[in-house]
N, C-alpha and C positions, 0 to 999 in steps of 0.2 A: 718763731724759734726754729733752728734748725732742726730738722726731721734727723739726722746723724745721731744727734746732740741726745736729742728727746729719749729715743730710744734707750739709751743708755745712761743718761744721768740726769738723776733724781735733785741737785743741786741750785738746779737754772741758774748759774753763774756764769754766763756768757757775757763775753764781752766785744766781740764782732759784729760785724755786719751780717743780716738775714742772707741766709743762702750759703753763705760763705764754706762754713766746715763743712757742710754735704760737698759742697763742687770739688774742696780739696780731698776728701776721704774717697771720694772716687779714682783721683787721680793715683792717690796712693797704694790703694788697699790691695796689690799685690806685692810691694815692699814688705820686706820681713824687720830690719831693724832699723828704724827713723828717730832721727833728731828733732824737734819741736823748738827752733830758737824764738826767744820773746814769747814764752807760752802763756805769760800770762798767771791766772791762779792757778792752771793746770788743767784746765776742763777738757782740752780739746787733746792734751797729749792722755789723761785718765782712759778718754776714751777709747782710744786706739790701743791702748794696754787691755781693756775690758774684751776688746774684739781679736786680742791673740798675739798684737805686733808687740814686737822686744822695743822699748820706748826710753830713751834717755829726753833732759830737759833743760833749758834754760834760760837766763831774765833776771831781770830786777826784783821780781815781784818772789815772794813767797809762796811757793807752790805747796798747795793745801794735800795733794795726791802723794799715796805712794811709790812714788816714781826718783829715780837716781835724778838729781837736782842741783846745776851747779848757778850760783848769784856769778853774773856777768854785769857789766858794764858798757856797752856795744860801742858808747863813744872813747871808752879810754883802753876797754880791753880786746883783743885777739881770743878768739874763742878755742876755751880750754880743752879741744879736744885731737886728735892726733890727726891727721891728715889722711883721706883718703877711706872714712871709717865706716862711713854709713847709706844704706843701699838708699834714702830717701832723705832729704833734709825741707821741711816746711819754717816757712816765716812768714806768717800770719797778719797783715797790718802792723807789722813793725818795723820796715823801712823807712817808711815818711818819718817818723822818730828819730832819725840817726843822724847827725851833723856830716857823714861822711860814706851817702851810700855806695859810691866807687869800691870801698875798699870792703864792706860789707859783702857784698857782693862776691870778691877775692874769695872769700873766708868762707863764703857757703859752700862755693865751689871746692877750695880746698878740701872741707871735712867731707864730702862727698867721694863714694867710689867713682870710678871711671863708669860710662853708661848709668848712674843714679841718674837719679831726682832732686831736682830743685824746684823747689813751691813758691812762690813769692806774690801775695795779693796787696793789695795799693789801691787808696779812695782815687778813682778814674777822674784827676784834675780835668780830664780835657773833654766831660760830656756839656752838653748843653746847656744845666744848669750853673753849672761853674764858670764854662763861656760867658754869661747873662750878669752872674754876679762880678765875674771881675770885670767887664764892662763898666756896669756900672758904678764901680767903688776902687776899682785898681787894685784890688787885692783876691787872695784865693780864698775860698769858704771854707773855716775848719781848719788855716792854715795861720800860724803866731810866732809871725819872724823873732820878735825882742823872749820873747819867755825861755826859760830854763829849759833843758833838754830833762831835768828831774822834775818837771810839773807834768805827773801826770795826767789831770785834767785837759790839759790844755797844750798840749806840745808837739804838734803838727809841723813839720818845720824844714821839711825837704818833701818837694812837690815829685814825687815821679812822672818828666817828659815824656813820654814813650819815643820821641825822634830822638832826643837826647839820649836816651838811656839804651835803646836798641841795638846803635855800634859797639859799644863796649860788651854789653850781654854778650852778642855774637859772636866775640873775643873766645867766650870760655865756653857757652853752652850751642847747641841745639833745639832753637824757640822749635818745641814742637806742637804747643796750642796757646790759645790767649782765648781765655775763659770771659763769662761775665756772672754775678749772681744776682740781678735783677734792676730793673729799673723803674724808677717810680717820681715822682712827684714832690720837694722838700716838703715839710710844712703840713702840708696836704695830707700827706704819708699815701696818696692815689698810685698805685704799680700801673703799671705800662703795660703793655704787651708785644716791644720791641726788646731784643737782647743782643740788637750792635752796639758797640764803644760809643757811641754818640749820647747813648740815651742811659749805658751802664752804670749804676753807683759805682763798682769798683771790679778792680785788674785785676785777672788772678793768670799769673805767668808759668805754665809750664816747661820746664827748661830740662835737658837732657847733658848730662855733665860730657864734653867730647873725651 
C-alpha cells in the first residue's frame, strides 16, 4: 500500500498500482490548486484535500469524498473545466482507458496554467515482462482490444508507446522526469531491485505545461 495513502486514509480503497500515489504526491505537493482527472472513488484526490491542496475532481466513477466532483465521460466529453485553471493536473492510470489519447492529452494541457504540472502515469507496455508475453501470444498483458470502454474490469485499450507518444507530448509540454514506481515479477509478486523502464511496472510522466 502506498505510504502517501496510508498515512492519511483510513478507507484502503486504492485502486492503483504500489508505489504509484507516493511518486505522484511528490511531484506535486508544492502545487497549491490541482485537478485529479479519472480520480476514481476519490482516495487520492481526499488526500491531497486532507494535506492542505484546494482539490477539484473528475470521472465516471462516484466520488465517495467531499470534494467539488464533476461525472465526465473522457471518450465522448471535453473536460468541464475553463482553460488555463489549474497550477497541477494529475491523471492517474487513466489513459490507457481512453479510445483517443491524442486529444486527452490536448485537454490536460489546456486546463493547466502556463509552467503547471501535468502528471500522467501508464502500465510501462514496453518492460520486459510485457515484451516476453507478447512474444509469445501476440497480444499486450492487461490489454482487451474488443471490450467496452465502460467495462470497468476490464478496459485496457490504448497501449502508451512511449516512441509514439513522446513527439506529440513535446508539442505541448516540457518532459521534465519519467518516473518508475517499482519493479517486480507477475505472478510471483518477487520486486526487483532495478528501477529503469525496462524492468518498471509503470510510467509515470512528469510534464511541464510550456
Amino acid at each position: 500500500m502506498s505510504i502517501f495513502i496510508k498515512k492519511h486514509d483510513l478507507n484502503n480503497d486504492i485502486m492503483t498500482a504500489e508505489g504509484v500515489h507516493d511518486v505522484v504526491y511528490d511531484l506535486i505537493k508544492d502545487s497549491k490548486y490541482i485537478l485529479d482527472v479519472g480520480c476514481g472513488t476519490g482516495v487520492f484526490a481526499n488526500t491531497l484535500q486532507i494535506c492542505g491542496h484546494i482539490v477539484e475532481a473528475c470521472g465516471l466513477e462516484n466520488c465517495k469524498y467531499n470534494i467539488p466532483f464533476k461525472n465526465v465521460d473522457f471518450n465522448t466529453q471535453l473536460l468541464p473545466y475553463n482553460s488555463n485553471t489549474f497550477d497541477a493536473v494529475t491523471a492517474i492510470e487513466i489513459i490507457e482507458h481512453i479510445n483517443n489519447p491524442h486529444l486527452f492529452i490536448e485537454e490536460l494541457h489546456r486546463v493547466t496554467k502556463k509552467g503547471g504540472l501535468v502528471i500522467i502515469t501508464s502500465p510501462n507496455v514496453e518492460n520486459w515482462y510485457m515484451r516476453i508475453y507478447y512474444l509469445l501470444t501476440g497480444k499486450l498483458l492487461g490489454f482487451n482490444y474488443i471490450t467496452m470502454p465502460t467495462d470497468a474490469e476490464n478496459n485496457h485499450i490504448s497501449p502508451i508507446i512511449w516512441q509514439i507518444y513522446k513527439p506529440f507530448i513535446e508539442k505541448y509540454f516540457i518532459i521534465e522526469e519519467i518516473i518508475t514506481n517499482r519493479s517486480f515479477i507477475p505472478l510471483l509478486r518477487i520486486k526487483l531491485p532495478f528501477t529503469n523502464m525496462f524492468f518498471a511496472d509503470t510510467r509515470i510522466l512528469k510534464l511541464r505545461k510550456k
